[in-house]
N, C-alpha and C positions, 0 to 999 in steps of 0.2 A: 519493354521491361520483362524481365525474364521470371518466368512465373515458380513459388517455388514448389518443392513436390516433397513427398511424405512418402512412407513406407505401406505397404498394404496392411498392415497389420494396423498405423495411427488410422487410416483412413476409416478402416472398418468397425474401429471403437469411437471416431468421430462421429461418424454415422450413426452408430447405436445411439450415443448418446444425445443429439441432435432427437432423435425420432423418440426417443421415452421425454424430451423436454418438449416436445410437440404433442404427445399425449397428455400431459402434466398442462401444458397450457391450453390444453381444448377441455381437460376438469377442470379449470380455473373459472374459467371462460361459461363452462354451464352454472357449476356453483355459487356464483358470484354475479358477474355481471347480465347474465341472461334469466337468472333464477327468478326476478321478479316478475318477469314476462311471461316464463312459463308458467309463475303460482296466478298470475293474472287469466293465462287460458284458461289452465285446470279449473279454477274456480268458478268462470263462468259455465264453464259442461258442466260443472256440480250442481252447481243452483238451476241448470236445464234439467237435471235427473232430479232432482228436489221436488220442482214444479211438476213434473211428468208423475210422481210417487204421490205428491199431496193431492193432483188431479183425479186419481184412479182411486184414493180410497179419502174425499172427503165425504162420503156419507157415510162410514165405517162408524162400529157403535166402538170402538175404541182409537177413534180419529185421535183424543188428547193423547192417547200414550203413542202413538205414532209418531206425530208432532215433536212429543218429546226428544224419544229418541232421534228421529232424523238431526233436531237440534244441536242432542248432544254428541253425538257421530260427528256430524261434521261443521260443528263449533261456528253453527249461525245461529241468527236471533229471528225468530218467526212470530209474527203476528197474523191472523186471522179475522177479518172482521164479516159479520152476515147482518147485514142490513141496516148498514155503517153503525151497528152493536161491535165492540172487542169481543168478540165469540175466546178468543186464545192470544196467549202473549208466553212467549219463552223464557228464561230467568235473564233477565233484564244484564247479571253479571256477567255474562258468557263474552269475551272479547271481541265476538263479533257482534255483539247487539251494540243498535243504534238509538237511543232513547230520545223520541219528539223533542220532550221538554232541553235537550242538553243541546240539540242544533240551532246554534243563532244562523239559521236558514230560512230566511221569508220565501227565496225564491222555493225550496224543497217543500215548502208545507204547504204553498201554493199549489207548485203542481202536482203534488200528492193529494189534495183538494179536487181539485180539477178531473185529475183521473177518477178517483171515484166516482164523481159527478158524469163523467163522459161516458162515451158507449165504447171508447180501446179498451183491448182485454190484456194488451200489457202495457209496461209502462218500467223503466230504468233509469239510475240518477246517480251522482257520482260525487261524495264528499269526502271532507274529512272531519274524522272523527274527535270530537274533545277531548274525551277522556285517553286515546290512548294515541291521538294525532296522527291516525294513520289512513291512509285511503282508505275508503267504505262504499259499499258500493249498495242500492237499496233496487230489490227487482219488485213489483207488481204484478199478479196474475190476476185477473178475474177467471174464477171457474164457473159460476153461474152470473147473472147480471146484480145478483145481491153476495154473492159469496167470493172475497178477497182476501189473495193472500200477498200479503209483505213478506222478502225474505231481506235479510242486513246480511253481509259477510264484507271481512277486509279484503281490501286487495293486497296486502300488505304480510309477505313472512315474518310475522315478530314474535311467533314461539320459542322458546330456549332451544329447541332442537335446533333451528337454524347457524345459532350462535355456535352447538356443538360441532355441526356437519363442518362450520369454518374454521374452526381452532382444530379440528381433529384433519383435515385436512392439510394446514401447516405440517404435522408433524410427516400425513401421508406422503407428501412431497418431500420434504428432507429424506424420508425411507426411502421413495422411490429414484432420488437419487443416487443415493448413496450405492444403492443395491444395481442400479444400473451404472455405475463404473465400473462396478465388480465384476458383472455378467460381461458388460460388453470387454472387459478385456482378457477373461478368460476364453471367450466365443471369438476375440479376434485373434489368439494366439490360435487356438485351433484349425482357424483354418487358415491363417496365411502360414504356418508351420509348414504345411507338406510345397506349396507353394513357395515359398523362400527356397525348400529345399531341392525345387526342378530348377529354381533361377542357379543355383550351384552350379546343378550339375550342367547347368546350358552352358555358363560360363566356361563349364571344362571341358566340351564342345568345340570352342574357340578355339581353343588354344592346343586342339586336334589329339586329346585324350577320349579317344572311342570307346574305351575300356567302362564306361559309367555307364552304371544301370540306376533307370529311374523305377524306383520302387517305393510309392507312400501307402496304398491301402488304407484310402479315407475311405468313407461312407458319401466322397462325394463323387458322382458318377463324371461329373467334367474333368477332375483334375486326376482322375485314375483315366479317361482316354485321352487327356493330354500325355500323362507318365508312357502312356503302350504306345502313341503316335511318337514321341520322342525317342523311344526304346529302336521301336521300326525305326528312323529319319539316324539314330546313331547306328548301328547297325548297316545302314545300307551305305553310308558316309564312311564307318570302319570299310566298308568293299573297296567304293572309288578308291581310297586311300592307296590301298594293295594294288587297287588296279593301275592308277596314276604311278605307283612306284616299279610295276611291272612294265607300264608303257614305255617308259624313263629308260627304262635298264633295257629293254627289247631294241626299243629305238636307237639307241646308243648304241647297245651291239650290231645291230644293221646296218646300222650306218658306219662305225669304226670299221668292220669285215673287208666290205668293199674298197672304201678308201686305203688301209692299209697296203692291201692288194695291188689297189692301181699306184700306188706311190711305188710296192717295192718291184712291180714289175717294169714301171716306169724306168725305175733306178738301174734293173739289168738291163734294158733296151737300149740304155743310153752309157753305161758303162763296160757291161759284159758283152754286150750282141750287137755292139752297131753295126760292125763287119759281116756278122752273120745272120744273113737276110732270113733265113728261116724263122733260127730262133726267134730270132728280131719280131718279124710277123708273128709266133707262135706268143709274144710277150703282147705284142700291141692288141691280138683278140681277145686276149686274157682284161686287158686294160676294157675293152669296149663292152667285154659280156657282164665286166663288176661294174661298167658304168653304165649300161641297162639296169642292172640290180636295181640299183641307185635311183634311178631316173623315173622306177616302178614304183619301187618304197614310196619316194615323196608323191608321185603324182597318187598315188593311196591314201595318202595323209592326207593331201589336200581336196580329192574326191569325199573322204569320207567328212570332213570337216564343213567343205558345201554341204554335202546329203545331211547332217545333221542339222545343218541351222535355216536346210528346206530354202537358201539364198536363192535358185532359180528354180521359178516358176513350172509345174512338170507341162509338157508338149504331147496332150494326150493326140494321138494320129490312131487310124485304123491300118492295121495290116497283117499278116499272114505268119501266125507265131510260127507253124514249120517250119518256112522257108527261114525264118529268124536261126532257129537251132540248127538247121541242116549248115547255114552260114557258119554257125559259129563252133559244131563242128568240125570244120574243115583243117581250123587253125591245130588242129590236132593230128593233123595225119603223118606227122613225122617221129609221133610220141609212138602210134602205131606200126610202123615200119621200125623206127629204132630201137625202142622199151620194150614192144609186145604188148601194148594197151589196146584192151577192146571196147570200145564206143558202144553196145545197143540201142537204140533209139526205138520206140514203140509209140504209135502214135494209131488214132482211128481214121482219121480223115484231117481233112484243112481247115485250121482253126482261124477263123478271123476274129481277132479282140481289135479291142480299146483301152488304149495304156500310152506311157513314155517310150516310146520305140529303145531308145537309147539306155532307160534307166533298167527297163527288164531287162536289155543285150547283156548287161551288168551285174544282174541277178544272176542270170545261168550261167554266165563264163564265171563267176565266183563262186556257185556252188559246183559245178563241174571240176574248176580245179582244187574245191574241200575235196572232193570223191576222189580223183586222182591221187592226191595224197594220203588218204587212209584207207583207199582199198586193198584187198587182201589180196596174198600172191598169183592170186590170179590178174590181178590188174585189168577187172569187170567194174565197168561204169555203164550203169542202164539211167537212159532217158527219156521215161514215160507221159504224155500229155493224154491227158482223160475227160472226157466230158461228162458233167456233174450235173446235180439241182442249183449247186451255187454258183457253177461258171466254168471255166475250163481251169483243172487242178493237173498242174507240173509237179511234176516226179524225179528226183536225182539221186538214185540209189548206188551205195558202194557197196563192198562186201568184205569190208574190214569187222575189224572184235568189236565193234558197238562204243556207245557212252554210257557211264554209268549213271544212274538216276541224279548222283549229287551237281553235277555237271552240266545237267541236260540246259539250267537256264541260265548260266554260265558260258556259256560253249558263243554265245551270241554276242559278249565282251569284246574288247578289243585287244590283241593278244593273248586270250583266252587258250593254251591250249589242254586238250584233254591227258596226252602222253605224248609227251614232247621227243621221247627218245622215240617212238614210233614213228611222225612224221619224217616222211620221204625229203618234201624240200625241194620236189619237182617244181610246185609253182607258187607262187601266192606270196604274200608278204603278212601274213598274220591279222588282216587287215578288210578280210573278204566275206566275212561271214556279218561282222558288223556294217557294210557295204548295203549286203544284202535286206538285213533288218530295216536300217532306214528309209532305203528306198521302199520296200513294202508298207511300212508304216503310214510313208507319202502320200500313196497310191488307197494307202484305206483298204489293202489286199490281205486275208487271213493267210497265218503261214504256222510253220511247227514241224516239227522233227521227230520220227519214231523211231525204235532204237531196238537193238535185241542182241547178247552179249552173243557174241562169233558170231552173228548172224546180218550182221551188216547195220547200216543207217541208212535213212531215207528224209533225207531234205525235200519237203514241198511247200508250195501256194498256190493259191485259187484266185487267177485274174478274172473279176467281174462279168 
């Protein structure tokens, strides 16, 4: 059965109201049913302070008017006797007095008898009372072996106050309800208000309006850094957005370029030049070098897609990062014979790490060909390996115009570029930089980029 659900605003005035009838029944609860029990304790720590007060000053030459007062204080009936004489008796009308003659009680008069007669020095007994029918409770002290005191008190709330505290209490409760619908539904619009209004704007989230700013400036601190975490989460969702719509349009274009190309050169190989073996051949490497193009794009797409989702496992090996780049400089020597590209390579000595042999080879050949592409007409690419406190830190320095600060965390996107009319378009597929991040990310290796406007960039990381 499907349960049903409420608004946060019913819920939090249900609540209130709930918890002020849970106070209102725990005053009932004292007032009322518990009240007898506790005028039942009180009374008896009363009648122990009674006794403890008549014990300390019955030799007092103003003992009677003591008596009195305590009596009248605390509306018991006191008899005194010294040497089974009635030395003192209180005004017999007092609603706590218990008068001999009025209890048809053999057994009370007996052991009231008795005690006197015995050597206990207290003694306690529990009736009721005739005249006003209500429990009475009669305590016995001996303070010397001839000097006794009786004290009477009800056990019983039967003063008009009582009566008042329970009729004034009806009306307490109708107040306190009343006043607690009030509160709690003014207290519950207040705060599910700003709340209702981030469910809006989440709504409008969905439905890929990035444009909504969460702004409620409560005074409540959870639902102001839920507004800023939301604010961030849209924000960075407006990025993807751009960026998936840049990817879209990149990809598209790289891939339509190629294809076009191999169709139309296709088309003259087989209609204009079949005869002519040259051109023919001059169409067919045309054909082959856009279906490398091709063949680079996706295998990047789909490199970068493993490296994202971390699908295989890295194969950390030990071996010899020089010999690595010296490797993978080589594939370069036709750029330097043909372009007029200079390679430096600076290194101290032979570096032995522990890493993905495969996943670094991957890292430098992608930043290597960022440097190729944004280096300055000098077409200098240095490739620095350095020995550190954190580990061995690689260096891939161009000497292009820089990136500019907005850019910098940016630049590590996919299709991200910085000045698209500046890239060369020597090598890469747009695709290399974000390569480079994941796998480092894998690896738990720090990396980052310094920058200086004509003064070139430098891409590095610190293998462990």
């Amino acid at each position: 059965m499907k349960s049903s659900k409420h608004s946060l605003k019913t819920n939090i005035w249900f609540y209130l109201i709930i918890f002020s009838g849970f106070i209102l029944l725990s005053l009932w609860s004292f007032q009322v049913i518990f009240l007898k029990s506790y005028y039942r304790w009180m009374k008896n720590r009363e009648i122990n302070n009674i006794i403890l007060t008549i014990t300390q000053n019955y030799d007092a030459s103003n003992f009677s008017d003591i008596i009195d007062e305590i009596s009248f204080t605390n509306n018991v009936c006191i008899e005194v006797i010294d040497s089974n004489t009635l030395l003192y008796s209180s005004n017999s009308r007092i609603r706590g007095c218990l008068i001999d003659k009025d209890v048809n009680d053999a057994k009370y008069a007996n052991q009231k008898l008795n005690f006197i007669q015995s050597s206990e020095t207290s003694f306690k007994y529990e009736t009721t009372n005739p005249r006003f029918k209500n429990q009475t409770v009669i305590y016995g002290k001996k303070i010397t072996d001839n000097f006794i005191v009786f004290i009477t008190s009800s056990l019983e709330p039967i003063d008009s106050t009582t009566h008042i505290l329970a009729s004034q209490l009806v009306y307490v409760t109708i107040g306190v309800l009343l006043l607690s619908f009030i509160v709690a539904y003014f207290i519950s619009k207040k705060i599910s208000k700003p709340i209702i209004k981030i469910n809006e704007g989440a709504k409008e989230l969905t439905k890929r309006n990035y444009d909504i700013t969460f702004n409620t400036n409560t005074n409540i601190k959870e639902i102001n850094e839920l507004s800023e975490t939301l604010n961030e989460t849209s924000s960075e969702l407006a990025k993807t957005e751009n960026l998936r719509r840049e990817l879209l349009a990149n990809v598209s274009h790289d891939l339509k370029t190629p294809l076009t190309m191999i169709k139309a050169y296709a088309e003259m190989a087989r209609d204009l030049n079949s005869k002519n073996v040259k051109k023919r051949n001059d169409n067919l490497n045309t054909i082959i070098e856009e279906t490398d193009r091709l063949n680079l794009l996706v295998n990047d797409i789909l490199e970068l897609s493993k490296v994202q989702a971390n699908v295989e496992q890295l194969n950390i090996e030990q071996f010899n990062l020089i010999d690595l780049i010296k490797s993978i400089l080589k594939r370069y020597e036709y750029l330097e014979s043909t372009e007029n590209y200079k390679f430096i390579f600076e290194f101290e000595t032979n570096n032995i790490v522990r890493a993905d042999k495969k996943r670094i080879e991957q890292v430098i050949y992608n930043l290597i060909n960022n440097a190729i592409n944004y280096t300055g007409e000098d077409k200098q690419v240095f490739i620095r390996v350095k020995n550190t406190n954190d580990g061995v830190r690689v260096e891939i320095t161009d000497t292009g115009s820089g990136i500019d600060d907005k850019d910098l965390d940016l630049i590590w996107d996919k299709y991200y570029k910085t000045d698209k009319s500046y890239k060369r378009e020597v090598h890469g597929t747009g695709l290399g930089l974000s390569i480079v991040k994941n796998n480092l990310i894998n690896h738990n290796f720090k990396y980052g980029v310094t920058t200086a406007k004509n003064r070139g960039t430098t891409f590095w990381f610190i293998i462990k």
